[in-house]
C-alpha positions as CSV (number, residue, x, y, z in Angstrom):
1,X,-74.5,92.0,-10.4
2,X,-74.1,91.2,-6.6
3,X,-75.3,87.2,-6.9
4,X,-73.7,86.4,-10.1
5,X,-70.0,87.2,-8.4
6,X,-70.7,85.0,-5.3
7,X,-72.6,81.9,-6.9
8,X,-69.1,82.3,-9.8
9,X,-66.6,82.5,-6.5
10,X,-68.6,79.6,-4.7
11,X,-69.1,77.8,-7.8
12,X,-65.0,77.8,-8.6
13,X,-64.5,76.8,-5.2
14,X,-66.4,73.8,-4.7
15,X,-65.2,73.2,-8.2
16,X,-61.7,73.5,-6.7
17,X,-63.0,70.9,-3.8
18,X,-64.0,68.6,-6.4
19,X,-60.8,69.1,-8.5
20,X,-58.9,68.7,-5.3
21,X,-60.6,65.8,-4.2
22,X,-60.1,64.2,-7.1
23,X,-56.2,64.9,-7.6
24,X,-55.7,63.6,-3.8
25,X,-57.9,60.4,-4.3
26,X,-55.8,59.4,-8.2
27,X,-52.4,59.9,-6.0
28,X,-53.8,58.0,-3.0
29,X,-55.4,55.3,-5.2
30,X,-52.2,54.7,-7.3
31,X,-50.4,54.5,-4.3
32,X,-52.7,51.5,-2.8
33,X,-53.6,49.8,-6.0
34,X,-49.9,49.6,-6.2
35,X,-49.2,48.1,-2.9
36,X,-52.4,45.5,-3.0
37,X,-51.2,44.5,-6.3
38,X,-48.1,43.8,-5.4
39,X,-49.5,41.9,-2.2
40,X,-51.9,39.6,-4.5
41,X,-49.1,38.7,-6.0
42,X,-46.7,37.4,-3.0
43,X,-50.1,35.5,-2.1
44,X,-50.3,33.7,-5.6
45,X,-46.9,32.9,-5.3
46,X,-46.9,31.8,-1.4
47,X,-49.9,29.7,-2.4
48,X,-47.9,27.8,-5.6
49,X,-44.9,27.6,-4.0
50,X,-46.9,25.7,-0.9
51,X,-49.1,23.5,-3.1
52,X,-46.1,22.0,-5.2
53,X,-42.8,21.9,-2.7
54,X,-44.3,18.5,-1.2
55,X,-43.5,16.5,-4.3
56,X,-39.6,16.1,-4.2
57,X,-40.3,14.4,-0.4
58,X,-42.7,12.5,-2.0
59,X,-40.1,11.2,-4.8
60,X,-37.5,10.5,-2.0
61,X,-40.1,8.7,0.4
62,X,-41.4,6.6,-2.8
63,X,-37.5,5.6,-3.6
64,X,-34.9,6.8,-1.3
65,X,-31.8,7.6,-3.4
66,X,-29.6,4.6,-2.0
67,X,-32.6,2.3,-3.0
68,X,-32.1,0.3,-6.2
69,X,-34.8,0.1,-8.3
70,X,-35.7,-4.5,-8.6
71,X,-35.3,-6.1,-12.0
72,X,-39.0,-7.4,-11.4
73,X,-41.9,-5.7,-9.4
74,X,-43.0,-8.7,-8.1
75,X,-39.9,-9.4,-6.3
76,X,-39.8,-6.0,-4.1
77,X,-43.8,-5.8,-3.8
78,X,-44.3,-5.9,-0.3
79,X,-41.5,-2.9,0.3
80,X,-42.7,-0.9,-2.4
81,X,-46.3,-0.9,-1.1
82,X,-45.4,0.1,2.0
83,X,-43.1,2.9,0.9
84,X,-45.5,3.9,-1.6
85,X,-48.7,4.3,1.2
86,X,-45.9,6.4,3.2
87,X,-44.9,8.6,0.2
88,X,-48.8,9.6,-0.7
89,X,-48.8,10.3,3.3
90,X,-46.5,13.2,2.9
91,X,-48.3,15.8,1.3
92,X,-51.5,14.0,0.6
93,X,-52.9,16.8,-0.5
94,X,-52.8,17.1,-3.4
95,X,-49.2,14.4,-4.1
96,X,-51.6,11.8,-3.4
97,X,-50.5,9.4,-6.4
98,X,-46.8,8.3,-6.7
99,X,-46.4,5.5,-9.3
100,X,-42.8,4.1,-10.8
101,X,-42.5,2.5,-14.4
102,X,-39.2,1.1,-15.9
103,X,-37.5,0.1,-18.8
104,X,-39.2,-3.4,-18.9
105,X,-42.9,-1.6,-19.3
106,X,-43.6,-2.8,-15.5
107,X,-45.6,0.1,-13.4
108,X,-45.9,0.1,-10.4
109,X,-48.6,3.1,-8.3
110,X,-50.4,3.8,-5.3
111,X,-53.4,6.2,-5.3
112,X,-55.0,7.3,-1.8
113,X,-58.7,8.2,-2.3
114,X,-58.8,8.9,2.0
115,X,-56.4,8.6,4.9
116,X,-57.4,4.8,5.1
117,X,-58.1,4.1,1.6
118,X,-56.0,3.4,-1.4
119,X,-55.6,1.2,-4.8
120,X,-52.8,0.0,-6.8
121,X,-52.2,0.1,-10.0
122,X,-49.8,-2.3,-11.2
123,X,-48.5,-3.8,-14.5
124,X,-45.8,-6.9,-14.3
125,X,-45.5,-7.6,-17.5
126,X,-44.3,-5.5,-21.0
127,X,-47.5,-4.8,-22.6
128,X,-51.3,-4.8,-21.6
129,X,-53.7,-3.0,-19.2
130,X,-53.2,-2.4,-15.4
131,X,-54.6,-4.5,-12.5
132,X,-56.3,-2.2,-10.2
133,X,-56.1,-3.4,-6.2
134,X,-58.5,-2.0,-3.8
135,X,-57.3,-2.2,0.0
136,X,-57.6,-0.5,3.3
137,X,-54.7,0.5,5.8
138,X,-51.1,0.6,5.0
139,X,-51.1,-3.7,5.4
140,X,-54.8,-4.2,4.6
141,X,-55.6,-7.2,2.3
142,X,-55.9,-6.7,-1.2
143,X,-59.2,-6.9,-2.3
144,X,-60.6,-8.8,-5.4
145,X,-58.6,-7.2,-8.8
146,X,-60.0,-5.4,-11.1
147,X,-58.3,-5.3,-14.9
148,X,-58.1,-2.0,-16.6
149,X,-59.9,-2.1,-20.3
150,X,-57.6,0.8,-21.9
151,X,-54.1,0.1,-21.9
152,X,-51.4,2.1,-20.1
153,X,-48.2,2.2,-21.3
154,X,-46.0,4.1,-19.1
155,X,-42.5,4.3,-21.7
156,X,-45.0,6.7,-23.8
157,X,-45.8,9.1,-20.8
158,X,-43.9,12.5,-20.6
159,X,-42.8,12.0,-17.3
160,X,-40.8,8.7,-18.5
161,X,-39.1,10.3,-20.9
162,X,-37.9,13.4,-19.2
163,X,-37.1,11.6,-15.8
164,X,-35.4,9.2,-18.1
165,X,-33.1,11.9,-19.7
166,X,-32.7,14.1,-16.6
167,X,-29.8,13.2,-13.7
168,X,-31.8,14.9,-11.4
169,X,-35.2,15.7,-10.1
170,X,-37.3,17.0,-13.0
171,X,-40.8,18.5,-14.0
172,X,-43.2,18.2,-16.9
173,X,-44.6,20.5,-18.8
174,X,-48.1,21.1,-17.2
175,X,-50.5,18.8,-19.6
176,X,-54.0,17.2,-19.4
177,X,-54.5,14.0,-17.7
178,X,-56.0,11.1,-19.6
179,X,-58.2,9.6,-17.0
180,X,-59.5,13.6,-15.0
181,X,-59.4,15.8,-17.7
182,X,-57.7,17.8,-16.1
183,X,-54.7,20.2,-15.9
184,X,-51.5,18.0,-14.3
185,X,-47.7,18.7,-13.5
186,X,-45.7,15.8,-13.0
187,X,-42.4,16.1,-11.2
188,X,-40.2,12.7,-12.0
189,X,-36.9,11.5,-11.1
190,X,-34.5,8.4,-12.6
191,X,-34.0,5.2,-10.6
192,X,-30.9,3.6,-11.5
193,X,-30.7,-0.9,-10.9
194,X,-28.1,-2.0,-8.3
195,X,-25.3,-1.7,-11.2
196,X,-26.0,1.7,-11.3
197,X,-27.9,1.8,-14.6
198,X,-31.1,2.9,-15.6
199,X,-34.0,1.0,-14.8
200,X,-37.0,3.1,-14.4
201,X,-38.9,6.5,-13.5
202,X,-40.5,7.5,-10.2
203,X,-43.2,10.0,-10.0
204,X,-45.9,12.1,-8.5
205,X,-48.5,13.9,-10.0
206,X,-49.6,17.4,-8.8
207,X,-53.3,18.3,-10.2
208,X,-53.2,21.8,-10.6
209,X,-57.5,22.5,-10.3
210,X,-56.4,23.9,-6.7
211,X,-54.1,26.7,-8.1
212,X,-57.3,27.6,-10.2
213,X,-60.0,27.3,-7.7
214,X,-57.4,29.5,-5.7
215,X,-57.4,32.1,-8.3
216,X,-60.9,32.1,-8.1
217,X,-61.2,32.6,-4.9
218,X,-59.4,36.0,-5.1
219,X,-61.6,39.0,-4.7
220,X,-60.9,41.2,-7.9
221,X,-62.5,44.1,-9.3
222,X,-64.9,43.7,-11.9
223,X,-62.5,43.6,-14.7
224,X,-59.3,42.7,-13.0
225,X,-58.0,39.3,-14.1
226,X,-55.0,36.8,-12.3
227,X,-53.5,34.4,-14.3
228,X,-50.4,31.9,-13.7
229,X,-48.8,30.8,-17.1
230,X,-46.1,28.8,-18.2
231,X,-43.3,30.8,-20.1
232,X,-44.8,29.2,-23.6
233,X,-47.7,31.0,-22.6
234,X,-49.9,28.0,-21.8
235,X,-52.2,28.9,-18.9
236,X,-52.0,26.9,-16.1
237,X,-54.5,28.4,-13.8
238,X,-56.6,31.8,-14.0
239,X,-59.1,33.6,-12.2
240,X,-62.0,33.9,-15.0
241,X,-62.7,32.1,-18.3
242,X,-61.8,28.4,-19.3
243,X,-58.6,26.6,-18.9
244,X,-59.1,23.9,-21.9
245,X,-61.3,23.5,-25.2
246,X,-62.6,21.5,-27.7
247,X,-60.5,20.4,-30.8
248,X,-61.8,19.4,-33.8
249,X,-61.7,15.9,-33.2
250,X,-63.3,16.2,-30.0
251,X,-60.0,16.2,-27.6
252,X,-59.4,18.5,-25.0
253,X,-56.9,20.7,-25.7
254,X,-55.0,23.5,-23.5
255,X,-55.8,27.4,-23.3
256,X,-52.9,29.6,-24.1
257,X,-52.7,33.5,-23.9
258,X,-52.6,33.8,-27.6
259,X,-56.1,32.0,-28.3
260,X,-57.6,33.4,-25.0
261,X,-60.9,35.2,-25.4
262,X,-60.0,37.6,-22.8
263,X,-58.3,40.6,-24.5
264,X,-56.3,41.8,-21.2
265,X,-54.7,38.4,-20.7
266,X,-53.5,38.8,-24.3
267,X,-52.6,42.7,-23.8
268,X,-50.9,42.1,-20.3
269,X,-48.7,38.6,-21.4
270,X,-47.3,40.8,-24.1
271,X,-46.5,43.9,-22.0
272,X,-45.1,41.3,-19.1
273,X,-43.0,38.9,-21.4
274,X,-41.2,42.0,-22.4
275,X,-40.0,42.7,-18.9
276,X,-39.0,39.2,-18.3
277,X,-37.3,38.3,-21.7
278,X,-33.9,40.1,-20.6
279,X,-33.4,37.8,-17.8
280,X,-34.8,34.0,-17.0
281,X,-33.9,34.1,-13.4
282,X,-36.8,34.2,-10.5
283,X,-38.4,38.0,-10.2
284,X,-39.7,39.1,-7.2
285,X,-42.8,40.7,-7.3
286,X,-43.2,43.9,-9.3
287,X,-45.8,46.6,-11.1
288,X,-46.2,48.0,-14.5
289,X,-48.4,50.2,-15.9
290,X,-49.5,50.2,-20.2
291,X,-51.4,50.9,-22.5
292,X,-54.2,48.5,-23.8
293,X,-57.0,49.1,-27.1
294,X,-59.8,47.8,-24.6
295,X,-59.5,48.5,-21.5
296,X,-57.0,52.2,-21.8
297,X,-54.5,52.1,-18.8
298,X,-53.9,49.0,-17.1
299,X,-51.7,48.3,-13.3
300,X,-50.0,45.1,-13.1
301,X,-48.1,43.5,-10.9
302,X,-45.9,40.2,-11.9
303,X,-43.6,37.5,-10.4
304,X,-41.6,34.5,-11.6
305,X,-41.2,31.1,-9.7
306,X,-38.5,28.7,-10.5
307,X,-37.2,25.7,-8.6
308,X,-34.0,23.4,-9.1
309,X,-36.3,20.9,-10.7
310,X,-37.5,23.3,-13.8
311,X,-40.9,24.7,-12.6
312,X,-40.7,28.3,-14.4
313,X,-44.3,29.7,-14.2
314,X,-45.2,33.5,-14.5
315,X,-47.8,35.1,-12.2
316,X,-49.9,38.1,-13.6
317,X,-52.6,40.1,-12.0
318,X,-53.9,42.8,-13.9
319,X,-56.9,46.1,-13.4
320,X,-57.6,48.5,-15.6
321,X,-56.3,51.7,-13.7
322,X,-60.5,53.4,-13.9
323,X,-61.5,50.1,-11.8
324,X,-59.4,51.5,-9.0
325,X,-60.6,55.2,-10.2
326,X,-63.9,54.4,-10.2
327,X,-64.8,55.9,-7.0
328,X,-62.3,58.8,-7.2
329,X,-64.4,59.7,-10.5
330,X,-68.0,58.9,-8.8
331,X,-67.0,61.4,-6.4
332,X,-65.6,64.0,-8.8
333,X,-68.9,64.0,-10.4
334,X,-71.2,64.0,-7.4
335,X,-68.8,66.9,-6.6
336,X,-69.2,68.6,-9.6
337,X,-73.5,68.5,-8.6
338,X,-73.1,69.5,-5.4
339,X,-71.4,72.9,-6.9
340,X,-74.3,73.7,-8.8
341,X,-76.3,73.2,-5.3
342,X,-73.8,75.0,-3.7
343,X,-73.8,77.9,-5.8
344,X,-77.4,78.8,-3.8
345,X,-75.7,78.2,-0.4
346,X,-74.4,80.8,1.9
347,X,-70.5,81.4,1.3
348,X,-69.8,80.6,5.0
349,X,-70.8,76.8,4.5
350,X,-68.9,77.0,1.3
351,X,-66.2,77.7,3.1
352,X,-66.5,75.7,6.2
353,X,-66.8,73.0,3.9
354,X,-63.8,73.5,1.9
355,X,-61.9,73.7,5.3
356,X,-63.1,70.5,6.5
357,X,-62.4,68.4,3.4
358,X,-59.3,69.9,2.5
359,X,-57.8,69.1,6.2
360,X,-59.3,65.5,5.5
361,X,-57.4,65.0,2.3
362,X,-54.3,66.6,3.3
363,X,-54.7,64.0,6.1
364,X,-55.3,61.2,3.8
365,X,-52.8,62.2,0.6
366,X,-50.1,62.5,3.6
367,X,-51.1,59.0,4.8
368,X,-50.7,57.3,1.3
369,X,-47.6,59.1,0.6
370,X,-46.0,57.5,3.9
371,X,-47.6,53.8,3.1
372,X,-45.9,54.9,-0.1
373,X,-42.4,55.5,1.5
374,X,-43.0,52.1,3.6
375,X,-43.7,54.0,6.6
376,X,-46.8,51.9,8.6
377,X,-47.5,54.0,11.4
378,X,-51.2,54.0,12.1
379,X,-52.8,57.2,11.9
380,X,-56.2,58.2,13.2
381,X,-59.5,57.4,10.7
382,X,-61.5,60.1,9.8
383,X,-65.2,60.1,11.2
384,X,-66.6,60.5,7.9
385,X,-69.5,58.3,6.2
386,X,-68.2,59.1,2.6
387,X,-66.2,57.4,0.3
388,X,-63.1,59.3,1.4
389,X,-64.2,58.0,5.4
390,X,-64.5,54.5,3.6
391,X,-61.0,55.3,2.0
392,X,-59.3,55.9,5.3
393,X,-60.5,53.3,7.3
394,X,-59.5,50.8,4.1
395,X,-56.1,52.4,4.8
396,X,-56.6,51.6,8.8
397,X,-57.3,48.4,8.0
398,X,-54.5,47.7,5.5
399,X,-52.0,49.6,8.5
400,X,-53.4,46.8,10.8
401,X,-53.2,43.7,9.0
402,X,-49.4,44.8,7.0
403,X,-48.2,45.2,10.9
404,X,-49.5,41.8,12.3
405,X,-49.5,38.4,11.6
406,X,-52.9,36.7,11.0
407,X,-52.5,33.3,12.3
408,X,-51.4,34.4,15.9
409,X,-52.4,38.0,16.3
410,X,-49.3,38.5,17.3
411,X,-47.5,41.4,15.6
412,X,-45.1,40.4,12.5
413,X,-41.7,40.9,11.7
414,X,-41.9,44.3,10.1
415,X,-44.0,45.5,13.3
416,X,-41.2,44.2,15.5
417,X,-38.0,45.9,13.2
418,X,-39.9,49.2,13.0
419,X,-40.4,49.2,17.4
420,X,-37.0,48.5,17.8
421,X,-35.6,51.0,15.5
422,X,-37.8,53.4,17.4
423,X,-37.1,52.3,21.1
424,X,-32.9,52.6,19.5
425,X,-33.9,56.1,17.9
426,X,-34.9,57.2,21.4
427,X,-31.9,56.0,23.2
428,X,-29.9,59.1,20.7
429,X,-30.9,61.6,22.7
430,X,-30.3,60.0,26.4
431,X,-26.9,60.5,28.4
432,X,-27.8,57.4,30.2
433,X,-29.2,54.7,27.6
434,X,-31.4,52.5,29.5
435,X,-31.0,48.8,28.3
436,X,-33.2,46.6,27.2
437,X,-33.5,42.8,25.6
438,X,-34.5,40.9,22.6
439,X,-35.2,37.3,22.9
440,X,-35.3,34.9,20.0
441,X,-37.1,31.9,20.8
442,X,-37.4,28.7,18.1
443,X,-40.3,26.0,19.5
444,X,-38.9,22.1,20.2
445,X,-40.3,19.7,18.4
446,X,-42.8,21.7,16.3
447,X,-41.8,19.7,13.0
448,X,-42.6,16.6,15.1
449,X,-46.2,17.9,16.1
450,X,-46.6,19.0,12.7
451,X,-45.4,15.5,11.0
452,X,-48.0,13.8,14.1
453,X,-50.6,15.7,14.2
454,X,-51.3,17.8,11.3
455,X,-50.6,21.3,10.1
456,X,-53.8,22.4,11.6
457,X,-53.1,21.1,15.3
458,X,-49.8,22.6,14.5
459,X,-51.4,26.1,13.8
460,X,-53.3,26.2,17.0
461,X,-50.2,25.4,18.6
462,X,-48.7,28.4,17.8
463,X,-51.6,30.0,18.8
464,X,-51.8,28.5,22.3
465,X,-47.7,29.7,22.5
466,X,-48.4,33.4,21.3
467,X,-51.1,33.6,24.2
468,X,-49.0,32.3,27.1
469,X,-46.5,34.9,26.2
470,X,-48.7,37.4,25.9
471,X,-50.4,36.6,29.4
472,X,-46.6,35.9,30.9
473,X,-44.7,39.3,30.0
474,X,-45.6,42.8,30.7
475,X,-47.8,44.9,28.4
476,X,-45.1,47.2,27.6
477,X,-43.3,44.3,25.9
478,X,-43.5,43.6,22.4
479,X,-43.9,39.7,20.9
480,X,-44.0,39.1,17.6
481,X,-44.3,35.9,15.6
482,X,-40.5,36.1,13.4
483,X,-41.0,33.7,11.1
484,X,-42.6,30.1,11.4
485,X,-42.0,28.7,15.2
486,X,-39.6,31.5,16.0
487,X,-40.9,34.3,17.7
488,X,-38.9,37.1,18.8
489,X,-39.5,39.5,22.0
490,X,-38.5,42.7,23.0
491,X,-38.1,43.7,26.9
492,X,-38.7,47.0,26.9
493,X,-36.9,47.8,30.1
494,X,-34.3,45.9,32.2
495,X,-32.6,47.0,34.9
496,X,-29.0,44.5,33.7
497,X,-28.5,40.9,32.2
498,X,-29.4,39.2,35.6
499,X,-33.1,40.5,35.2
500,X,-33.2,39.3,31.5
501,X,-32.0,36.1,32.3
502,X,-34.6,35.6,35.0
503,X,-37.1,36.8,32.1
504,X,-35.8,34.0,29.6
505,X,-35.8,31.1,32.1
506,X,-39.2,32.2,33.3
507,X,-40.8,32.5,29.9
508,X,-38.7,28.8,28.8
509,X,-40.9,26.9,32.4
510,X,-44.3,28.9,31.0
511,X,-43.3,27.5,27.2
512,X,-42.8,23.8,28.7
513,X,-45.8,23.4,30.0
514,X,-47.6,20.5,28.2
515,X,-49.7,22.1,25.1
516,X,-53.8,22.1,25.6
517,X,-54.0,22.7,22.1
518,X,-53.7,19.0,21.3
519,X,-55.9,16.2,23.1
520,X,-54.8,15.6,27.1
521,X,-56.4,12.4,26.5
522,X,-54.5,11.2,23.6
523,X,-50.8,12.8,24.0
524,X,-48.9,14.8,27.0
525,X,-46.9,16.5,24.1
526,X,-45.1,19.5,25.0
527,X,-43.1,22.3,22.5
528,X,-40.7,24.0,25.0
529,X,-38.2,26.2,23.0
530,X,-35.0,27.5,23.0
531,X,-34.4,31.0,23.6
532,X,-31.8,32.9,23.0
533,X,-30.9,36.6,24.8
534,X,-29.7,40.0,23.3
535,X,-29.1,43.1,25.7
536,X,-28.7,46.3,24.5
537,X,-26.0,47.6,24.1
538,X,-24.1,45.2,25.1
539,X,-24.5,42.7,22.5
540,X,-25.3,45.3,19.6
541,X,-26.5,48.9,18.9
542,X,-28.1,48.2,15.9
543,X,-31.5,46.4,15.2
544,X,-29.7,43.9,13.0
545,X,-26.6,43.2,15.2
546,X,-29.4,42.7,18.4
547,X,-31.3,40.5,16.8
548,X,-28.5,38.3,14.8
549,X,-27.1,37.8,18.4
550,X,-30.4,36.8,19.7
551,X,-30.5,34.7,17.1
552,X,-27.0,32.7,17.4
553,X,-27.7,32.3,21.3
554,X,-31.0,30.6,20.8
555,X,-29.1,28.3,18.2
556,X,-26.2,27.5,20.7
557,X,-28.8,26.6,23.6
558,X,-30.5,24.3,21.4
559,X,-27.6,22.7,20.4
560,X,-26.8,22.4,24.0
561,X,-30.7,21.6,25.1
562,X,-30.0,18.5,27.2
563,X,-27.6,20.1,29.3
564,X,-29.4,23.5,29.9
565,X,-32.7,21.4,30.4
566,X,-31.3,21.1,34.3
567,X,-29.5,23.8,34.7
568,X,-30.9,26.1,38.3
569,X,-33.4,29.3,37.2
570,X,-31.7,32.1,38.2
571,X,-32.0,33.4,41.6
C-alpha cells in the first residue's frame, strides 16, 4: 500500500515528462518544418529563376533587335557566325545552342560542345537535311561537312510557330527533344526582313536535366517529394521517380501528375492547384497542410514563377507531417519505457529529472515560438546528447546560417536590419543619442570582372572585399553583404560627420587596391566602389530612412566617380 502510491505518482509523472515532451517537440517541429519548407522552396525557385534568365541575352546577342534578318543565309554568314559563337558565350551553361530558321525553310545554328569548340548546323535551301560544320575558335576554319541523314525541318518545330505568332519574346511549352531525349524549353523570338516583315525565328534551347539533377540533389526526408510542374500538370523536373515513358509505339512520351506513380505528387497537385486557381499571378512562397489516403497529414509549401515571356511553372515540396514527427514520437515512446523503469527509481531522481527536462523544453518551445514570430536571436544550445540536444543545436545552426550570408561570411541583410533596429531601440532611452553611420558601398566594375573572368573569379572577389573590410574597421562594427556587390556597414560609434567621412575615404583607398583574387600575372584589375554615408540622426531616425539615404549618396558619388576619384582624404 506504501509502493503502489509512489511507483502510480512517479509513473504519472514521467508519463507527464513524456506527454510534455512530446506536445513541446509537435509545436517546435511544426514551427521548423514550416520555416525549412518554405526555405526549400525560395531555393527551387532561386535556382530556376538563375538557370533560365540567360536566354533573352542570348536571343538579343544572336539578333539584336535593329538587325534585319537576310533574305538568304548565305549572304550574312560570316556575321551570323560570329554573333552566333558570342550568343552561346553568354550563358553557356546551359543556352549553349541558338539557331534561327525563316520563312524560306533556311536554318541557320551554332552548338558549343566546349569554350573552344563548336559546329554548325545549317540548311540553305527549302527542303532536305542539315550540313553539320565542325570548327575551333570564334574564326576557326570550318572543317570537312558532314550531311545529316534525318531531315530537319524547322517551319514544323514549336518554337517556329509560336515565335512566329508572338510580337515579343516567347516560350514553349517544355517538350522532349528529338535528337537527347530529353526534357527542353525553348524560348523564341520573331525576326522581321529590313521591310519590317516576317522573315524568320530566333531561338535558344534550355535543357531542363539540370533543374532535375537539382531536385535530386535536395536532401529530403524519406518520403518527402519536390516537384516543378507546368500549370497543365506536366512535370518538368522532380526529385524521385521518372520524368518520361514508353508509349505504345515505342516514343517517349512526358510524365504528368495525373499518370504519376507517386500517390503524393497526385494528392499534393490537387490540394495546390486549388490554392492557385483563384489567381494566375506569381505566388511567393507559401505552406499548406491536407489530408491524403496514403500518407495521412501532409506540409507543403508552394511557389509560382512567371516571366514576361510566358514561363508559368509551379514549385511543390511536400512531407508527410510523421516524417518530421518521427523523432518527436521515437522519443514519446522511449519515454513511455523509461516510466516503467522509473517507476523503481527513487522519487528524488524522478523529480530532478522532471526539473531538468522541463527547463530544457520550456527553453526550446520558447525558442521555436520566437523563430516562429521571425525573431533570430541566437540563444544558447543545450548540453544535451539527446534528440532534444540534437533539436537545439539544429535550431543553432538554422539561427546561424538565416543571419549570414554563405558566400562571404559576412552577415546578411536581415542580420544587419535587426542590429540597427537594436543600436536605434537603445538610443530611446538616452538624453544624449550618440551618433553613428551606415555606409552603402556598390563595387566598380564587378559586372566587368564578372563578364571577363567568370562568375566564380567574381565570387572570390567578393570574398577577398568582405575580408579587407573586416580587417580595415573596428570589431564593434557591423558589415554585411546587402545584396549582390553592395555591402552595407554600420559604424557603431562616431564622434560627428568629419570622423565618418575619414572612415568612408579610408575604407574607398583599402577597396582600390588591385584585387589578389584574380591572377597579378595576367590582369592588375581593381573593383574600387562607391560608398555612400548616412549619420544618425542627422540623415534619418529610422532603419529605413538611414539606409535609403546611404543608399542615394553612394548612387550620386558614382554618378560623380571621375571627379571624386581626386578629390583630397579628409584631414
Amino acid at each position: 500500500m506504501l509502493t503502489v502510491p509512489y511507483v502510480v505518482l512517479v509513473f504519472l509523472l514521467t508519463a507527464a515528462i513524456g506527454g510534455l515532451t512530446y506536445s513541446a517537440g509537435r509545436v517546435a517541429v511544426d514551427t521548423l518544418s514550416e520555416q525549412l519548407l518554405s526555405e526549400m522552396v525560395y531555393r527551387i525557385a532561386q535556382a530556376v529563376e538563375r538557370h533560365v534568365f540567360g536566354a533573352g541575352a542570348v536571343l538579343e546577342t544572336a539578333f539584336p533587335k535593329d538587325v534585319p534578318a537576310p533574305a538568304r543565309i548565305e549572304d550574312d554568314f560570316a556575321s551570323l557566325r560570329t554573333r552566333f559563337w558570342l550568343a552561346t558565350s553568354v550563358h553557356r551553361h546551359p543556352n549553349n545552342y541558338a539557331y534561327y530558321g525563316d520563312r524560306n525553310g533556311q536554318f541557320f545554328g551554332l552548338l558549343r560542345s566546349s569554350e573552344t569548340d563548336a559546329e554548325l548546323r545549317v540548311r540553305t535551301v527549302d527542303t532536305g537535311p542539315r550540313t553539320i560544320l565542325h570548327f575551333s575558335g570564334i574564326a576557326g576554319e570550318l572543317r570537312e561537312p558532314i550531311r545529316e541523314t534525318r531531315v530537319f525541318e524547322p517551319r514544323e518545330r514549336p518554337w517556329y510557330t509560336r515565335g512566329k505568332n508572338s510580337l515579343l519574346d516567347t516560350w514553349t511549352s517544355v517538350y522532349i527533344d528529338f535528337k537527347t531525349n530529353e526534357l527542353v524549353a525553348t524560348r523564341a523570338r520573331r525576326v522581321n526582313n529590313a521591310q519590317g516583315e516576317f522573315q524568320g525565328v530566333v531561338a535558344t534551347d534550355l535543357p531542363l536535366q539540370h533543374v532535375n539533377d537539382f531536385l535530386h540533389s535536395l536532401r529530403l526526408t524519406a518520403n518527402g517529394i519536390a516537384y516543378v510542374v507546368e500549370t497543365d500538370g506536366s512535370l518538368i523536373g522532380t526529385s524521385r521517380g521518372p520524368l518520361l515513358l514508353k508509349g505504345e509505339s515505342g516514343d517517349n512520351k512526358r510524365v504528368s501528375v495525373e499518370n504519376s506513380d507517386d500517390p503524393l505528387v497526385v494528392a499534393s497537385y490537387r490540394e495546390i492547384s486549388k490554392l492557385l486557381r483563384p489567381s494566375s499571378a506569381a505566388v511567393a512562397p507559401r505552406t499548406a497542410v491536407f489530408e491524403t489516403a496514403t500518407h495521412g497529414e501532409v506540409e507543403a509549401a508552394y511557389a509560382r514563377i512567371q516571366d514576361a515571356a510566358g514561363l508559368d511553372w509551379i514549385i511543390v515540396v511536400a512531407v508527410p507531417r510523421q516524417d518530421f514527427l518521427f523523432s518527436v514520437t521515437e522519443n514519446f515512446k522511449r519515454t513511455a519505457a523509461f516510466a516503467l523503469l522509473a517507476s523503481l527509481m527513487a522519487i528524488a531522481i524522478g523529480l530532478m529529472i522532471l526539473s531538468v527536462v522541463a527547463r530544457d523544453l520550456r527553453q526550446l518551445a520558447s525558442a521555436a515560438r520566437r523563430i516562429g514570430d521571425g525573431d533570430f536571436t541566437t540563444f544558447d544550445v543545450m548540453t544535451r546528447n539527446d534528440e532534444i540536444g540534437d533539436l537545439a543545436k539544429s535550431f543553432r545552426n538554422m539561427q546561424l546560417k538565416l543571419l549570414s550570408d554563405r558566400l562571404t561570411g559576412l552577415a546578411n541583410r536581415d542580420a544587419f536590419l535587426r542590429r540597427v533596429e537594436d543600436r536605434l531601440a537603445r538610443q530611446q532611452g538616452l538624453l544624449d543619442p550618440r551618433p553613428f553611420a551606415i555606409l552603402f558601398i556598390d563595387l566598380n566594375r564587378f559586372k566587368h570582372i564578372n563578364d571577363s573572368f567568370g562568375h566564380d573569379v567574381g565570387d572570390k572577389v567578393l570574398q577577398e572585399i568582405a575580408q579587407r573590410m573586416l580587417a580595415g574597421l573596428r570589431s564593434r562594427d557591423m558589415v554585411a553583404r546587402y545584396a549582390g556587390d553592395e555591402f552595407v556597414v554600420m559604424l557603431d560609434a562616431v564622434n560627428n560627420a568629419h570622423d565618418a567621412e575619414r572612415a568612408r575615404h579610408n575604407l574607398e583607398q583599402m577597396l582600390s587596391a588591385p584585387l589578389r583574387s584574380i591572377d597579378p600575372t595576367a590582369s592588375q584589375e581593381k573593383a574600387g566602389a562607391a560608398v555612400g554615408l548616412a549619420m544618425y540622426p542627422e540623415d534619418g531616425e529610422d532603419v529605413e530612412s538611414l539606409v535609403r539615404h546611404a543608399d542615394a549618396d553612394m548612387y550620386r558619388r558614382k554618378q560623380n566617380r571621375p571627379a571624386a576619384a581626386h578629390r583630397a582624404p579628409p584631414v
